[in-house]
C-alpha positions in Angstrom: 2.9 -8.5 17.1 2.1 -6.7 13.9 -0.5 -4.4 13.3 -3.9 -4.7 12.0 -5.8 -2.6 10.2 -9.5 -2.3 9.8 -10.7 0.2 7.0 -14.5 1.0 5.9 -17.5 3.2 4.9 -19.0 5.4 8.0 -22.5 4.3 6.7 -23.7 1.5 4.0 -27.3 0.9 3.2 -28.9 -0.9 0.7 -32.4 -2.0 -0.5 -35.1 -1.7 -2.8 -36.0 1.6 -3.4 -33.6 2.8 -1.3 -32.8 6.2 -2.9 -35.8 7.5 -1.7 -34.4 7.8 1.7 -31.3 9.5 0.3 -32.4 12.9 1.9 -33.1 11.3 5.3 -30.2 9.2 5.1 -27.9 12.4 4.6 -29.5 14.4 7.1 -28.3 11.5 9.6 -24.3 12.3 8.8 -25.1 16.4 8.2 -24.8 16.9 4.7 -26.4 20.1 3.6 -25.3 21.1 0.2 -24.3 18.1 -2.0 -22.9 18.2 -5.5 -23.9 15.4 -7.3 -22.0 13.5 -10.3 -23.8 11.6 -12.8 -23.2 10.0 -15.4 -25.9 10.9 -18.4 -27.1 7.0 -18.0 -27.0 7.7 -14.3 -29.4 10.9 -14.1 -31.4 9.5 -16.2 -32.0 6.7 -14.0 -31.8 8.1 -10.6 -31.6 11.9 -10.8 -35.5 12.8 -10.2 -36.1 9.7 -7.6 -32.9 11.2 -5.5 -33.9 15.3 -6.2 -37.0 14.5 -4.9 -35.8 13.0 -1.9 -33.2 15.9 -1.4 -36.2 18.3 -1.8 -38.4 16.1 1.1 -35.2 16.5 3.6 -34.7 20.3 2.9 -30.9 19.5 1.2 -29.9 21.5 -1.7 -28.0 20.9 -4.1 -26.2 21.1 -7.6 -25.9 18.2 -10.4 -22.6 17.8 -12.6 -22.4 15.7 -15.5 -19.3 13.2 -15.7 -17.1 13.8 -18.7 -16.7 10.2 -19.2 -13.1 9.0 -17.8 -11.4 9.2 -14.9 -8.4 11.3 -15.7 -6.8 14.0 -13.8 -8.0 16.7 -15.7 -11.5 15.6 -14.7 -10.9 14.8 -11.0 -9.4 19.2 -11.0 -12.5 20.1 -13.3 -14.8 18.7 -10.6 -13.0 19.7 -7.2 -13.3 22.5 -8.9 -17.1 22.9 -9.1 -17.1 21.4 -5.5 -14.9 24.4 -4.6 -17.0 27.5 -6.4 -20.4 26.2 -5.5 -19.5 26.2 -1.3 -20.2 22.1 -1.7 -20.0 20.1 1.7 -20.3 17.0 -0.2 -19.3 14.9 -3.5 -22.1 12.4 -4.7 -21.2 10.3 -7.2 -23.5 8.6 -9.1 -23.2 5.8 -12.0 -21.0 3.1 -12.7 -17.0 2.5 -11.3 -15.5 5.4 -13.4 -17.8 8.1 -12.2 -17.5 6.8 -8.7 -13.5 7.3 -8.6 -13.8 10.4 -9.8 -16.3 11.6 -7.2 -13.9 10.0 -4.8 -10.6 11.6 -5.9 -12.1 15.4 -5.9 -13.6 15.1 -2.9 -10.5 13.6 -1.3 -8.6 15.8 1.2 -4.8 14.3 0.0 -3.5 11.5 -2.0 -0.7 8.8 -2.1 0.3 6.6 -5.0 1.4 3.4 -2.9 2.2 1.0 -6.3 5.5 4.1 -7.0 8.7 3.2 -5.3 8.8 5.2 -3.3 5.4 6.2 -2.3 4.4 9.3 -4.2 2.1 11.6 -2.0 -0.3 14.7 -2.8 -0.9 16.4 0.3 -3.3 18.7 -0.9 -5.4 16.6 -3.9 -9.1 17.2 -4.0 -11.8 19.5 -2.2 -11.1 17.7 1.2 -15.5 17.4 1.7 -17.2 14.1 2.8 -17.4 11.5 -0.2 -20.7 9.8 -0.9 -21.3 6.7 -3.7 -24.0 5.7 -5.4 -23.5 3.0 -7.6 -26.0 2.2 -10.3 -24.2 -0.8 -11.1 -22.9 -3.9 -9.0 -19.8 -4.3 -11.0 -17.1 -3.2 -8.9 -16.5 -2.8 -5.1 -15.2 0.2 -5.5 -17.7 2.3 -4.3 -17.1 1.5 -0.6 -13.1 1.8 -0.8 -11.0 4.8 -0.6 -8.7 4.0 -3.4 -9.5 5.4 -7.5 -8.3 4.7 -10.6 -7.1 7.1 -13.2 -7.2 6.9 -16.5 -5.4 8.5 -19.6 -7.8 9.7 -21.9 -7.1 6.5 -24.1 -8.5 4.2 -21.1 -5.1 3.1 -19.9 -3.7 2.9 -16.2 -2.1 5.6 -15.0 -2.4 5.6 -11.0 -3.9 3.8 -8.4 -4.5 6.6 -5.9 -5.5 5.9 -2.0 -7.1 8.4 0.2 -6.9 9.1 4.0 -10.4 7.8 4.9 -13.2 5.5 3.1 -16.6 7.4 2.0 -18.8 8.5 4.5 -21.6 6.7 2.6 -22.3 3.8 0.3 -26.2 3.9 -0.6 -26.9 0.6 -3.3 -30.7 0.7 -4.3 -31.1 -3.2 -5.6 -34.1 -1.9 -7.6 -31.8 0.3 -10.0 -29.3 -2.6 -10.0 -31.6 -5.4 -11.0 -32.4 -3.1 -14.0 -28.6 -2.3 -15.3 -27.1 -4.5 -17.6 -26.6 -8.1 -16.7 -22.8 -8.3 -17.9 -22.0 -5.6 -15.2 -23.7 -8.2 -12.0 -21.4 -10.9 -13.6 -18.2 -9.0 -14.0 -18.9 -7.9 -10.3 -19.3 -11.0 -9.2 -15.8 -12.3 -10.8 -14.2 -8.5 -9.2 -15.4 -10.4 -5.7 -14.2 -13.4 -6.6 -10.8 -12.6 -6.3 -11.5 -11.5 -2.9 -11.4 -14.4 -0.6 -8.2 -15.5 -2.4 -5.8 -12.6 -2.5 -6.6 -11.9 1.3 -6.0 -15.2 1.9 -2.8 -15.0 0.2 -1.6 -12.2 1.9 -2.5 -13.5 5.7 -0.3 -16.8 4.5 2.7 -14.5 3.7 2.2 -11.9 5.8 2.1 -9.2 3.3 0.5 -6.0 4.6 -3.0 -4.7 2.4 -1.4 -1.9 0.1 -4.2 0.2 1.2 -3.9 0.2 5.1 -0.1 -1.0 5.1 -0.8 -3.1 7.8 -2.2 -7.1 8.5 -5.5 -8.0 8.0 -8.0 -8.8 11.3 -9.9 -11.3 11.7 -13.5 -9.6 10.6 -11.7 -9.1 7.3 -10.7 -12.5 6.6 -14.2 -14.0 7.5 -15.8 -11.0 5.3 -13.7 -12.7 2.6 -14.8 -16.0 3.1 -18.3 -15.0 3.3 -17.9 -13.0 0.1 -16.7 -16.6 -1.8 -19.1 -18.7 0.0 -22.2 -15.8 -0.9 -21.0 -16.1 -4.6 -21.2 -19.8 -4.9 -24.5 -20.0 -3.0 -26.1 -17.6 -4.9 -24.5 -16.2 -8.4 -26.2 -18.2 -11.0 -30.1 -17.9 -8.9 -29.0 -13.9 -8.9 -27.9 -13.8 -12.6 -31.2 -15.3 -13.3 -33.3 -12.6 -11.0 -30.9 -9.8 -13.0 -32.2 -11.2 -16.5 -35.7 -10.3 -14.9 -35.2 -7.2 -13.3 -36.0 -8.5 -9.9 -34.2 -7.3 -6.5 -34.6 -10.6 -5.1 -32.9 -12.4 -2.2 -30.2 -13.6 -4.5 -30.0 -10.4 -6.2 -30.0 -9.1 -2.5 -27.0 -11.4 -1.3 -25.0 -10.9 -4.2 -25.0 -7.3 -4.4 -23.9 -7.0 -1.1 -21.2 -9.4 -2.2 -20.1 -7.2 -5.0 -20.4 -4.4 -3.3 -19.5 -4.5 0.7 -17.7 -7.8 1.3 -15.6 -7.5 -1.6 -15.0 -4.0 -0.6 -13.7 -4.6 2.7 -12.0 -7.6 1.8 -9.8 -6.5 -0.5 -8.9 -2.9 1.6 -8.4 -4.4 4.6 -7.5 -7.7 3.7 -5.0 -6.8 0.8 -4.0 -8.2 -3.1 -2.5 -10.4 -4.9 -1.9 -12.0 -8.5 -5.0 -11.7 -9.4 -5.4 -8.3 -9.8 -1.8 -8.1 -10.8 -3.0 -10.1 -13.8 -6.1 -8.4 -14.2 -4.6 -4.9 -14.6 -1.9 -6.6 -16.7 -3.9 -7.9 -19.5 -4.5 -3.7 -20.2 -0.9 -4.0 -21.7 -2.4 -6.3 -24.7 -5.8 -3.9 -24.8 -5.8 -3.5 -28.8 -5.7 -7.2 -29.2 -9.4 -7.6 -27.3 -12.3 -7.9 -29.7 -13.9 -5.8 -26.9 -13.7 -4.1 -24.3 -13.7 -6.6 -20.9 -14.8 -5.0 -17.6 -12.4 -4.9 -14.8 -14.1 -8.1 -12.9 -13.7 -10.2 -16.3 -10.5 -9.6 -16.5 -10.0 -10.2 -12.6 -11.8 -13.4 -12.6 -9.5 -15.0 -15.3 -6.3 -13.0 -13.2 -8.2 -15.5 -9.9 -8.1 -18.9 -11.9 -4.2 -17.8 -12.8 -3.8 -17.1 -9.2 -4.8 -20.7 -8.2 -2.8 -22.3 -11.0 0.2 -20.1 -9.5 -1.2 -21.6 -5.9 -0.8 -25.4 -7.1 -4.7 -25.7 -6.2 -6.0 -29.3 -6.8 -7.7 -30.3 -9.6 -11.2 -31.1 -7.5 -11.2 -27.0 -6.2 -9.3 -25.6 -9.6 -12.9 -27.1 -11.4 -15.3 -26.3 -8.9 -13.7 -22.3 -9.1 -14.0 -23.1 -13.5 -17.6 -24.1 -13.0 -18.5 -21.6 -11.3 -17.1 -19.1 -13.7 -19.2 -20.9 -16.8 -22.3 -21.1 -14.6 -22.5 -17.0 -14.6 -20.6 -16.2 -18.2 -16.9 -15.2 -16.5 -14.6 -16.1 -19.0 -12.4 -18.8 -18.6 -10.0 -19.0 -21.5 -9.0 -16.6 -24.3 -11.3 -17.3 -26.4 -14.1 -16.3 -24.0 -12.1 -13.2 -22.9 -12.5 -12.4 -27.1 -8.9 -12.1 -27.4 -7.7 -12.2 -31.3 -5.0 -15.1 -32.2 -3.2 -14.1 -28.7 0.3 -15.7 -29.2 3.0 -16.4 -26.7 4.8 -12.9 -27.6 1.0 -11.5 -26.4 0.8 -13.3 -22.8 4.6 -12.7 -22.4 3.9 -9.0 -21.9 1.0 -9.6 -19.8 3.2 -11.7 -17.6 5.8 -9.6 -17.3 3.5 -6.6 -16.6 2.0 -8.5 -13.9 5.1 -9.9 -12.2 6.1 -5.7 -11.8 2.9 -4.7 -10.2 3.6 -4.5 -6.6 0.7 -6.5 -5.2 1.9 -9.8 -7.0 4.2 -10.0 -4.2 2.0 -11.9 -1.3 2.7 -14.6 -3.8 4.5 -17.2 -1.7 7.4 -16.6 -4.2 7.1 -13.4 -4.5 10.0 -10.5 -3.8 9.1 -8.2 -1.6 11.8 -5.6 -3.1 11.3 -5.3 -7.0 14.8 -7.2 -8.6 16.8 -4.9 -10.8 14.9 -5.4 -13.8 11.6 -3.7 -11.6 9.8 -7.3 -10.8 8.5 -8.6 -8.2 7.7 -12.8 -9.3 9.0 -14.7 -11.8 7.1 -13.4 -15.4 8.1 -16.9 -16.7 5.8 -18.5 -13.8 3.0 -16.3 -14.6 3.5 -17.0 -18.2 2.9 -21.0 -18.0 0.1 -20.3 -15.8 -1.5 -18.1 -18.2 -1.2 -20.7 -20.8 -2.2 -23.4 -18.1 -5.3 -22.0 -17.4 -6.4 -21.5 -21.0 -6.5 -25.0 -21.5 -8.1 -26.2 -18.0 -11.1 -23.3 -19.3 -11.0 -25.2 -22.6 -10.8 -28.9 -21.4 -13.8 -28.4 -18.9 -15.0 -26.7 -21.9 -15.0 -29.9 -24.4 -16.6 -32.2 -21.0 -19.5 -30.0 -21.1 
């Protein structure tokens, strides 16, 4: 019988005001000297509400502000501040960029499980206890032990994984119903993929990159919960968002973003649709703007169901959704300028040689000589596919 893995946070709380109990709450796991990383937007926000409560539970502690990417030169600049300031602790604070970052330096060692073969740091980051504090619900990276770097032009360079998950995840729903709307919406369509790509891999047995092991139970019903929380309550919580209330919606979504998404996608593994998420980076220049992660994921999930040969009834209740909240649904809505065939050709083929595309039923589990692991073709006509489903429930509208 294979084995299964179970990965998460030591500790997750969320709320309204909930950063007022960040001293208390760290005096619970015995964090004494903290170094927190902010962004500006983030410090501003949050930084008095959480020195204050550092102050009330007798917890110093230092404040660094985040350069702006998560690159390795940034993940060494602030291991190293960890390092010369006797820090017992890495708080990052602010949006998905700032949290990997926070995450990598305070990581003990590092692997790179997407090289062939596995390329491992055994000594990486300041090896002390990683703490997240997201200001925004846009990712659900904040409760995973994986980080993105960055070259200093925005592009993918790694996908890092760590030894253990953070030893807290605190979400204050009173900072996140006042960030930017977009941000709720492109986490919602990040958690959208969730439910489907751990689905995916359970049906073809594909281990989660992150634990290199089967799914449990627990994670596949925190998947389906995550799906099930997103149709109940994403457009009422897009509407609380627009004004600034941490209502129940709010309340159920954010946990959706954040925690079941989190441990659905750790635990329960990828698939195609954050093969063809991360692939669409290959065309950036071509975007009128930038998309967040969870845009581009979102449109990578409806490709993922045209690859899965999902009916139309379910294929247009998924495509509804997406409109209800503003996730885009064809190129035009993903503000991508005269994309031709040469255009999604790359994307495909940059998706069919990221290593997670292979829980696709016809997916290779060994990369073919030419480095891929599905059929670029496949992804191709599903890319173009999905376009004009997006379009055509577009025009019925």
């Amino acid at each position: 019988m294979s084995l299964k893995v179970l990965v998460a946070p030591l500790r997750y709380v969320q709320g309204p005001n909930a950063l007022a109990h960040l001293g208390e709450q760290l005096q619970e796991i015995g964090i004494k000297n903290p170094l927190l990383l902010a962004s500006q937007s983030a410090r501003k926000a949050i930084g008095g509400i959480a020195s204050r409560s550092l102050h009330q539970g007798g917890i110093s502690h230092s404040f660094c502000d985040f350069g702006g990417e998560c690159t390795w030169d940034e993940i060494k600049r602030v291991k190293d501040l960890c390092i010369a300031g006797s820090h017992d602790a890495i708080i990052s604070c602010g949006g998905g960029k700032t949290l990997d970052t926070g995450r990598a330096a305070a990581a003990a060692s590092a692997v790179n499980p997407e090289k062939s073969p596995p390329e491992f740091f055994p000594r990486f980051g300041a090896a002390v206890a990683c703490i997240n504090i997201p200001t925004v619900a846009a990712t659900d990276a904040s409760t995973s032990a994986v980080s993105i770097v960055y070259s200093e032009k925005g592009a993918v360079e790694a996908a890092l994984a760590f030894p253990t998950n953070p030893a807290m995840v605190l979400v204050d729903t009173t900072v996140i119903a006042r960030s930017p709307v977009r941000m709720l919406v492109a986490g919602m369509g990040d958690a959208l993929a969730t439910y489907f790509e751990a689905d995916m891999s359970r049906r073809t047995g594909t281990p989660s990159v992150q634990t290199g092991a089967q799914s449990t139970r627990a994670a596949q019903a925190l998947g389906r919960l995550c799906l099930d929380t997103l149709l109940e309550h994403g457009t009422q919580a897009k509407t609380e968002a627009e004004a600034q209330v941490p209502g129940p919606a709010l309340e159920a979504v954010t946990e959706a973003n954040v925690l079941l998404s989190g441990l659905g996608f750790e635990s329960g593994g990828l698939s195609a649709s954050h093969a063809i998420g991360h692939a669409f980076h290959s065309i950036h220049e071509r975007f009128e703007i930038d998309l967040y992660h969870g845009e581009l994921v979102a449109f990578g999930t409806l490709t993922q169901l045209v690859l899965e040969g999902r009916g139309p009834a379910y294929l247009g209740k998924i495509f509804r959704f997406c409109k209800s909240v503003g996730l885009p649904t064809t190129f035009d809505e993903m503000r991508l300028k005269d994309v031709t065939d040469e255009d999604l050709m790359t994307v495909a083929d940059f998706a069919s040689k990221h290593v997670i595309i292979r829980s696709m039923p016809e997916g290779r589990q060994q990369a073919d000589k030419d480095g891929r692991f599905y059929d670029q073709q496949a992804v191709f006509h599903a890319l173009k596919i999905t376009d004009a489903l997006g379009r055509s429930l577009g025009d019925r509208d």
